[in-house]
N, CA, C and O of each residue as an XYZ file, in Angstrom:
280
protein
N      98.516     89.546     94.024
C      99.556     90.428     93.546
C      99.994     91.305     94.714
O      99.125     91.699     95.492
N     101.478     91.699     94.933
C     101.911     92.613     96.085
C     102.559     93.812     95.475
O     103.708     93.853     95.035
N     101.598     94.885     95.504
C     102.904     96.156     95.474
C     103.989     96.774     96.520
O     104.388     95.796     97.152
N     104.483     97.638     96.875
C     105.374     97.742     97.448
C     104.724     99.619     98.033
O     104.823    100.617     97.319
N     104.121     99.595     99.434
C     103.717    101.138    100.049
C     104.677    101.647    100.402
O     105.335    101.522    101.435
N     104.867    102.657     98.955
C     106.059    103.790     98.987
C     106.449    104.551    100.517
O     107.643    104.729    100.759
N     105.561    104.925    101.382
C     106.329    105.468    102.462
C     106.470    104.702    103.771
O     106.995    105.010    104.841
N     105.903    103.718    103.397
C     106.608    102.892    104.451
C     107.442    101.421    103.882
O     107.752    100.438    104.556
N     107.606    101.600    102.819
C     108.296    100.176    102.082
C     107.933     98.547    101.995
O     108.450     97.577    101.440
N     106.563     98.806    102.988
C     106.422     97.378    103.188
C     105.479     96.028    102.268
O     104.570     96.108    103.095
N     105.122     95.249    101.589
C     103.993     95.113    100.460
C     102.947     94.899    101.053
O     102.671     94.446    102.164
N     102.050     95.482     99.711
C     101.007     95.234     99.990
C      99.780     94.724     98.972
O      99.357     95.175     97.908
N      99.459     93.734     99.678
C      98.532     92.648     98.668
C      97.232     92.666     98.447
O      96.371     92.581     99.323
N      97.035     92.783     97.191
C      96.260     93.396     96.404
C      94.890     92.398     96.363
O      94.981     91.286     95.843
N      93.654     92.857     96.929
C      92.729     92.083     96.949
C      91.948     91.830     96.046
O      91.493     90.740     95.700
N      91.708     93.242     95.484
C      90.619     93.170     94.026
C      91.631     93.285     92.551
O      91.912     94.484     92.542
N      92.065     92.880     91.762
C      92.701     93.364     90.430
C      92.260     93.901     89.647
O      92.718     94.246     88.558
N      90.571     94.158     90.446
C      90.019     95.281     89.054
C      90.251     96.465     89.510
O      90.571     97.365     88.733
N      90.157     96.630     90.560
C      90.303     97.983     91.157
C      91.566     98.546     91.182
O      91.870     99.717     90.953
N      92.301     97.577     91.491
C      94.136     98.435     90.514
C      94.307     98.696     89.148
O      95.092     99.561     88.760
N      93.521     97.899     88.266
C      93.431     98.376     86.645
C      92.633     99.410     86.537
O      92.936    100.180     85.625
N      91.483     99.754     87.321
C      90.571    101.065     87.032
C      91.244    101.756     87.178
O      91.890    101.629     88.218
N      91.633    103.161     86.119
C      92.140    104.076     86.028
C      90.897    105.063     86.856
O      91.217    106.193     87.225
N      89.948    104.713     87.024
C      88.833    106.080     87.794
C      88.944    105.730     89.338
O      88.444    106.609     90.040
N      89.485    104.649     90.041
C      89.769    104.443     90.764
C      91.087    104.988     91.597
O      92.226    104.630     91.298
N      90.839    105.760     92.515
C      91.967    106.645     93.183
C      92.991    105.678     94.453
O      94.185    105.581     94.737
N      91.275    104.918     95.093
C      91.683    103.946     95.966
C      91.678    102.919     95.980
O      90.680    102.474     95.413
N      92.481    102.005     96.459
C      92.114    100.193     96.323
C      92.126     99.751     97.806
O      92.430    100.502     98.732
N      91.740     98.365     97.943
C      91.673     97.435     98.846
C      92.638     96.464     98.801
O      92.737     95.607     97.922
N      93.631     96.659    100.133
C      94.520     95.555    100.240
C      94.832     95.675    101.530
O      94.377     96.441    102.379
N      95.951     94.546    101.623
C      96.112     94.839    103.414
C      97.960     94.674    103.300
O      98.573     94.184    102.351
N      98.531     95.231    104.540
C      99.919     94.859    104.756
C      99.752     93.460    104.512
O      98.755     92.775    104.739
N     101.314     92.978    103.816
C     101.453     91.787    104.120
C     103.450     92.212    105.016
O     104.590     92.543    104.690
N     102.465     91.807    106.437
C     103.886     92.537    107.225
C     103.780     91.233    108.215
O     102.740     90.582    108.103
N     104.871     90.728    109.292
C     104.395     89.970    110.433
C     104.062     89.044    110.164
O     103.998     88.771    108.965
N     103.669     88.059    111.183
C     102.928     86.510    111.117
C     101.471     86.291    111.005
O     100.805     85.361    110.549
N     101.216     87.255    111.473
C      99.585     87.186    111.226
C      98.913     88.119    110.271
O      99.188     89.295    110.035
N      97.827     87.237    109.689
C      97.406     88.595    108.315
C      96.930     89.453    109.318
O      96.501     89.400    110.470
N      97.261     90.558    108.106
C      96.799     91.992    108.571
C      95.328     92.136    107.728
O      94.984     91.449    106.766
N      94.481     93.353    108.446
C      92.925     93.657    108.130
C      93.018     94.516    106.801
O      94.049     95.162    106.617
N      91.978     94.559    105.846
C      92.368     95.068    104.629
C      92.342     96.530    105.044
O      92.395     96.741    106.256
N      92.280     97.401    104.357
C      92.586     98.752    104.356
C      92.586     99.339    103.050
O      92.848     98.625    102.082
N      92.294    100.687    102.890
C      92.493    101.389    101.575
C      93.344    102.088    101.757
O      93.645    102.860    102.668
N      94.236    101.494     99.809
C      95.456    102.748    100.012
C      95.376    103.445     98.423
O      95.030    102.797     97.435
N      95.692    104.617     98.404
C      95.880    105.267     97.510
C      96.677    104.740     96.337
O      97.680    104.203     96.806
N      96.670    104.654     94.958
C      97.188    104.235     94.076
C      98.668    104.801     93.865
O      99.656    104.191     93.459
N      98.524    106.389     94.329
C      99.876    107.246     94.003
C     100.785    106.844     95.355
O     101.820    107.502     95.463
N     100.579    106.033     96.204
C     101.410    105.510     97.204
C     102.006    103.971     97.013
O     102.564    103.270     97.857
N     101.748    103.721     95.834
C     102.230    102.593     95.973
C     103.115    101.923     94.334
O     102.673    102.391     93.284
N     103.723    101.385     94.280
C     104.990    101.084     93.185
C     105.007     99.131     93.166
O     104.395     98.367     93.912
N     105.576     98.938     92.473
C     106.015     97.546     91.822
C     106.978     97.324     92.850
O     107.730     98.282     93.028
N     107.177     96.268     93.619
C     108.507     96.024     94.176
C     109.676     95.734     93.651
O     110.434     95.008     94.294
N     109.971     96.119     92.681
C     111.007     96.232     91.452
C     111.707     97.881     92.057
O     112.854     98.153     92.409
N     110.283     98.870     91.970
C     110.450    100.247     91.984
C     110.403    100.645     91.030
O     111.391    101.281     90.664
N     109.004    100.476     89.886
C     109.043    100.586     89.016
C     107.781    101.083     89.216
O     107.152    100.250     89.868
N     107.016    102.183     88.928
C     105.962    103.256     89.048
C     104.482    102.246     88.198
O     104.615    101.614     87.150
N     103.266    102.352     88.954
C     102.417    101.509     88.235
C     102.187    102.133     86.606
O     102.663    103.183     86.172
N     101.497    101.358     86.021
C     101.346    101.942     84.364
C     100.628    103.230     84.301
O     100.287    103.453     85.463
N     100.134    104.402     83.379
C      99.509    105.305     83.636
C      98.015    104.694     83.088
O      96.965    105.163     83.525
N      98.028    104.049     82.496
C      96.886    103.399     82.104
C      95.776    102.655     83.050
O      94.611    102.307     82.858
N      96.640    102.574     84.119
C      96.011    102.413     85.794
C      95.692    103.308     86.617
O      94.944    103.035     87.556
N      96.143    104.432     86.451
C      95.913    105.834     87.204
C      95.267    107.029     86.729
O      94.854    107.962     87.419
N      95.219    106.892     85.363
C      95.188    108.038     84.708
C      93.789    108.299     83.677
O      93.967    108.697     82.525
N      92.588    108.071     84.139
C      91.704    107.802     83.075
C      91.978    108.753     81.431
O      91.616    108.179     80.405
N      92.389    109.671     81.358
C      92.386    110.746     80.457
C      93.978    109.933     79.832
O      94.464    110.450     78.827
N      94.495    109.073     80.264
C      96.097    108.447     78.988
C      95.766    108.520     78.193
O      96.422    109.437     77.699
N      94.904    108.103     77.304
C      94.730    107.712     76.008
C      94.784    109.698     75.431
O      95.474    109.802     74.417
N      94.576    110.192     75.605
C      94.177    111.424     75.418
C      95.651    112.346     75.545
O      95.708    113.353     74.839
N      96.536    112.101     76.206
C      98.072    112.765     76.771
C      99.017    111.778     75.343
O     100.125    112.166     74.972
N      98.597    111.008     74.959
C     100.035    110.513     74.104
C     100.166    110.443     73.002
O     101.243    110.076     72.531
């Protein structure tokens, strides 16, 4: 899966899919997918990064306490 790193625009591909669904999870593991050669994974913050649509991830991914706000 590739989201899209809000301040620099470029995607980025998502290594673990549990760790983007954990809402207790702040950070994930992925790497640029920029250039010809893969890039090294890296952690990026959840609130930095969007759908390449530009469509904000679910709160149900970020937010452990959702169920509790609606």
């Amino acid at each position: 899966m590739y989201l899209k790193h809000k301040p620099s625009s470029d995607l980025v591909e998502i290594l673990d899919i549990k760790e983007l669904v954990d809402p207790c999870r702040e950070n994930i593991t992925g790497r640029f997918h920029v250039g010809e050669e893969m890039q090294e994974p890296a952690s990026f913050q959840k609130a930095n990064l969007i759908f390449p649509s530009g469509e904000a991830l679910p709160q149900c991914w970020i937010d452990p306490d959702y169920k509790q706000k609606v």
